[in-house]
GUMAR-952444 format. One record per residue: residue number from 1; x, y, z of N, C-alpha, C, O, CB in turn. Coordinates in Angstrom, 1 decimal. Glycine has a CB too. Layout:
residues N
+------+--------+--------+--------+--------+---------+--------+--------+--------+--------+--------+--------+--------+--------+---------+--------+
! resi !  neast ! nnorth !    nup ! caeast ! canorth !   caup !  ceast ! cnorth !    cup !  oeast ! onorth !    oup ! cbeast ! cbnorth !   cbup !
+------+--------+--------+--------+--------+---------+--------+--------+--------+--------+--------+--------+--------+--------+---------+--------+
!  NUM !      X !      Y !      Z !      X !       Y !      Z !      X !      Y !      Z !      X !      Y !      Z !      X !       Y !      Z !
...
+------+--------+--------+--------+--------+---------+--------+--------+--------+--------+--------+--------+--------+--------+---------+--------+
//
This chain:
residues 33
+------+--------+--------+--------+--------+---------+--------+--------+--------+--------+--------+--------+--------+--------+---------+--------+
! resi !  neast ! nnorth !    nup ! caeast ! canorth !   caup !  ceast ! cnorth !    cup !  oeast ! onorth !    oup ! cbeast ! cbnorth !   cbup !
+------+--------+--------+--------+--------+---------+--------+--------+--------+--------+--------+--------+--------+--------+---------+--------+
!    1 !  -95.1 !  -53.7 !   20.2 !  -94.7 !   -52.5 !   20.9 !  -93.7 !  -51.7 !   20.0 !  -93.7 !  -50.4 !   19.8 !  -94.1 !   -52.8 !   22.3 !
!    2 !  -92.8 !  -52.6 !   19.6 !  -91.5 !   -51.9 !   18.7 !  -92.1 !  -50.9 !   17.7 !  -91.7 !  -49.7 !   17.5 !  -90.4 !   -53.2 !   17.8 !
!    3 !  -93.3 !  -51.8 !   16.9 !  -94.1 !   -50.4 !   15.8 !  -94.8 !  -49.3 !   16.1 !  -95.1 !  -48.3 !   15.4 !  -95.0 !   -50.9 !   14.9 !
!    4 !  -95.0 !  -49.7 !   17.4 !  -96.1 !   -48.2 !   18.0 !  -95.0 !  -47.1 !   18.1 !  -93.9 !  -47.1 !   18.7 !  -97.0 !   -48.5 !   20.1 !
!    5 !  -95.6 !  -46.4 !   17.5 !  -94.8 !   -44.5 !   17.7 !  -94.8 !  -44.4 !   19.4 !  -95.2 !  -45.1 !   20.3 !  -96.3 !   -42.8 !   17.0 !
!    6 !  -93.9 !  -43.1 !   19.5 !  -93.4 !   -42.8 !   21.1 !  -95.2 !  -42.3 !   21.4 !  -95.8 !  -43.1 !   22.1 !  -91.9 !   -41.2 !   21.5 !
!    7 !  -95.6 !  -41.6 !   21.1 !  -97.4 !   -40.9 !   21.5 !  -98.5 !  -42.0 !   21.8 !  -99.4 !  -42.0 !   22.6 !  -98.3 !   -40.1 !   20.0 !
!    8 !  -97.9 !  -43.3 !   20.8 !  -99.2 !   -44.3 !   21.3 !  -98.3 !  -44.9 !   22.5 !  -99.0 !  -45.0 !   23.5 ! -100.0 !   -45.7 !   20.0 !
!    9 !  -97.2 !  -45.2 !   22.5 !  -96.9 !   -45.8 !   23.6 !  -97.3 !  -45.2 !   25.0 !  -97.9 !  -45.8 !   26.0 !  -95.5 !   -46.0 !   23.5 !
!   10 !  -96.7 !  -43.6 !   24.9 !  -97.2 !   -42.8 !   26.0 !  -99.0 !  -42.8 !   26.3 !  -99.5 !  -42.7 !   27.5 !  -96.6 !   -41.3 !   25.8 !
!   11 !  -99.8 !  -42.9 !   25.2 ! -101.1 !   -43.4 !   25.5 ! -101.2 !  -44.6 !   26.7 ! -101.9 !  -44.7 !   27.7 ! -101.7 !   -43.9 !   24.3 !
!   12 ! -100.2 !  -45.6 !   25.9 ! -100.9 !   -46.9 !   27.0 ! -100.3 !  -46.7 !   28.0 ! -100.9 !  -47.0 !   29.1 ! -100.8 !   -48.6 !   26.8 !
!   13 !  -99.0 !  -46.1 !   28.2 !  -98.7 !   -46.0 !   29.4 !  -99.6 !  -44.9 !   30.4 ! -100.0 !  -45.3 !   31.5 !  -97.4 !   -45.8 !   29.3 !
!   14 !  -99.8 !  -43.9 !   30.1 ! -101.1 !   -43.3 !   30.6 ! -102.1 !  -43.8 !   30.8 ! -102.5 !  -43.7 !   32.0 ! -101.5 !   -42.5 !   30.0 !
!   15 ! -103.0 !  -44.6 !   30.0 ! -103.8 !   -45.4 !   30.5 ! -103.5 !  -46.4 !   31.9 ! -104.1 !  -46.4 !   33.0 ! -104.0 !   -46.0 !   29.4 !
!   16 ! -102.5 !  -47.3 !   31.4 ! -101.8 !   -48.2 !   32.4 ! -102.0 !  -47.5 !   33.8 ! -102.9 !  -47.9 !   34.6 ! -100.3 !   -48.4 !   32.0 !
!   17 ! -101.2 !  -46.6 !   34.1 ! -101.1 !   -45.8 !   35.3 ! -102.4 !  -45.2 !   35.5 ! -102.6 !  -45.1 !   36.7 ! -100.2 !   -44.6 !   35.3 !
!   18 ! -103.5 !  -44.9 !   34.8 ! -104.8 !   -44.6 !   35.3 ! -105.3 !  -46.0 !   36.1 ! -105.6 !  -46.0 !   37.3 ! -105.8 !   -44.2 !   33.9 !
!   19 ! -105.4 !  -47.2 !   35.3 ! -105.6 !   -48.5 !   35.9 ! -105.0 !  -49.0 !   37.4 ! -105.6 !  -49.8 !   38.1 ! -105.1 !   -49.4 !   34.9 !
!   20 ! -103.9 !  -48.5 !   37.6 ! -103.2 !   -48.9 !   38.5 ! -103.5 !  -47.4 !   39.8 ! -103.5 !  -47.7 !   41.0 ! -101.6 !   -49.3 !   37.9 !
!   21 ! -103.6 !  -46.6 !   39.5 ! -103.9 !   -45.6 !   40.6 ! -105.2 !  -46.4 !   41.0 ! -105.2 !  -47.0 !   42.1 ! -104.2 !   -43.8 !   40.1 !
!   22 ! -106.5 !  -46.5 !   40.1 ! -107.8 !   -46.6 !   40.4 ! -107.4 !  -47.6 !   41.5 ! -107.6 !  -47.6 !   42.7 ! -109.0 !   -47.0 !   39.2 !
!   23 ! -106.8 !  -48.8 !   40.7 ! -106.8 !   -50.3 !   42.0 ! -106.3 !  -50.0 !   43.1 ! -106.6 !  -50.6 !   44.1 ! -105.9 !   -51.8 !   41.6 !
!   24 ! -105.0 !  -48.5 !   43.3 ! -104.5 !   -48.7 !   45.0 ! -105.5 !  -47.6 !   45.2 ! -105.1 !  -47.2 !   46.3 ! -102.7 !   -48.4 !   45.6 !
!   25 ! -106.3 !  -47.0 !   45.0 ! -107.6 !   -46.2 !   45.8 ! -108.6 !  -46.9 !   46.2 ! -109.2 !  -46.8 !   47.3 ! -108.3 !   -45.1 !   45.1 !
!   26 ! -108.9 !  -47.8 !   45.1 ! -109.8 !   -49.0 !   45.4 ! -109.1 !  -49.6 !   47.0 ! -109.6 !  -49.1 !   48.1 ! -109.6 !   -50.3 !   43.8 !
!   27 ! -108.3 !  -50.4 !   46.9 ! -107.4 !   -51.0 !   48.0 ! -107.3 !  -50.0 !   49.3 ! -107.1 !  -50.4 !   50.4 ! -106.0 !   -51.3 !   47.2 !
!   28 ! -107.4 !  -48.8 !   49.1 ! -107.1 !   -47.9 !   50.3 ! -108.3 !  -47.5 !   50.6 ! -108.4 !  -46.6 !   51.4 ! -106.1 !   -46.6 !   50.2 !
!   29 ! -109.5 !  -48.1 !   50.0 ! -110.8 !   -47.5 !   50.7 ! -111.1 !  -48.9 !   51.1 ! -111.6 !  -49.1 !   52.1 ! -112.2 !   -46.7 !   49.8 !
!   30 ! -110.7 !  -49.8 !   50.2 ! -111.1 !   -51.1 !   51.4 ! -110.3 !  -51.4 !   52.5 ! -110.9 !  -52.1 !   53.3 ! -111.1 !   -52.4 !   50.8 !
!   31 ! -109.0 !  -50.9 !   52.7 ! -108.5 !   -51.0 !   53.8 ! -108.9 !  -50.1 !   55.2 ! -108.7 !  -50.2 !   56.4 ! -107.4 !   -50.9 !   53.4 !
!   32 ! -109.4 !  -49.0 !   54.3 ! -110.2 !   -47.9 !   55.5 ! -111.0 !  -48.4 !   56.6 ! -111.1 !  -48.3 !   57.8 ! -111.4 !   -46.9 !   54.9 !
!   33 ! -111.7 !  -49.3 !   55.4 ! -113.4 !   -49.6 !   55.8 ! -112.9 !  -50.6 !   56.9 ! -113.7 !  -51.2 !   57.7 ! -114.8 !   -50.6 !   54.4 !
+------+--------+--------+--------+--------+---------+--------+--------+--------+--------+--------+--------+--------+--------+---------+--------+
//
């Protein structure tokens, strides 16, 4: 992590938070149902 530039880091963290929205929408449509 220490060698990744600030841009790739903010990549995975963008990614990361894409992953984690999908699973609590995932979770809030299964809790709908």
């Amino acid at each position: 992590m220490g060698a990744c530039s600030e841009g790739c880091i903010g990549k995975q963290v963008g990614r990361w938070m894409e992953e984690m929205v999908k699973e609590m929408v995932k979770e809030m449509d299964e809790g709908d149902g």
